[in-house]
C-alpha positions in Angstrom: 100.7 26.3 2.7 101.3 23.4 5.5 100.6 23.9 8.8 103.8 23.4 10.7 103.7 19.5 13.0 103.7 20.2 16.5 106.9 18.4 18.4 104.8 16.5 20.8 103.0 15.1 17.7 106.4 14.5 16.7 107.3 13.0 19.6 104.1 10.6 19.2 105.5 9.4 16.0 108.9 8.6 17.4 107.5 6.6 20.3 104.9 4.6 18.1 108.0 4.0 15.4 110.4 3.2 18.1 107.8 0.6 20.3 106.1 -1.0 17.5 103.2 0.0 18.7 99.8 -0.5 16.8 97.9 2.8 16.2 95.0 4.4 15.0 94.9 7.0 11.9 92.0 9.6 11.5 93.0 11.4 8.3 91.4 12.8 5.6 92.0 11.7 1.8 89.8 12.2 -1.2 87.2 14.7 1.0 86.9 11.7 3.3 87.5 11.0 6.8 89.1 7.6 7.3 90.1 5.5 10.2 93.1 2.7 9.8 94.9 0.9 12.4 98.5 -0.3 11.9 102.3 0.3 13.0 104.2 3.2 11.5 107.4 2.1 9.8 109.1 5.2 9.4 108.4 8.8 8.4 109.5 10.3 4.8 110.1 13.4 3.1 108.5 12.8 -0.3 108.7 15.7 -2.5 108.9 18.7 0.7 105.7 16.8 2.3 106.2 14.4 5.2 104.3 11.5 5.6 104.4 8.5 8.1 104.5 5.4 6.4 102.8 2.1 7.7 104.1 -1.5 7.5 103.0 -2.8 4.3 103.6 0.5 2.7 100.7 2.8 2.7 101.6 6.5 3.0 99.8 8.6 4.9 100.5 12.7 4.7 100.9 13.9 8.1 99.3 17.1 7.2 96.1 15.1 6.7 95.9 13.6 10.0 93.0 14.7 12.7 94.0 12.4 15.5 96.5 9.5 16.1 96.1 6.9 19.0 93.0 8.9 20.4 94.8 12.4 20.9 93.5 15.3 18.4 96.2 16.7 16.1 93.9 18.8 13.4 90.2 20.5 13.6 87.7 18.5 12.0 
């Protein structure tokens, strides 16, 4: 079951797609945390999951994500 996305994460998002802004990803694929830098592009519905997606194309399930730009979104 997902966990619902808060609206001030949301809200993050928006800004980041909005602005351009270059951000920083802590999620967790594969049993591993990563970290990736880059602008969000949009956010997508891809089969009743939502994911931002960055420019160049990777996808990045929001459900995975532990923090974005510094602020903590998930327990470790």
């Amino acid at each position: 079951m997902n966990t619902p996305i808060s609206c001030e994460f949301y809200d993050q998002l928006m800004v980041a797609i909005e602005r351009k802004i270059p951000s920083t990803i802590v999620y967790e694929e594969n049993a591993q945390k990563l970290s990736i830098k880059g602008v969000v592009q949009e956010l997508s519905m891809i089969e009743y999951e939502e994911f931002l997606i960055l420019h160049g194309g990777q996808k990045i399930n929001l459900q995975t994500i532990f923090s974005f730009n510094g602020k903590k979104h998930k327990e470790d």
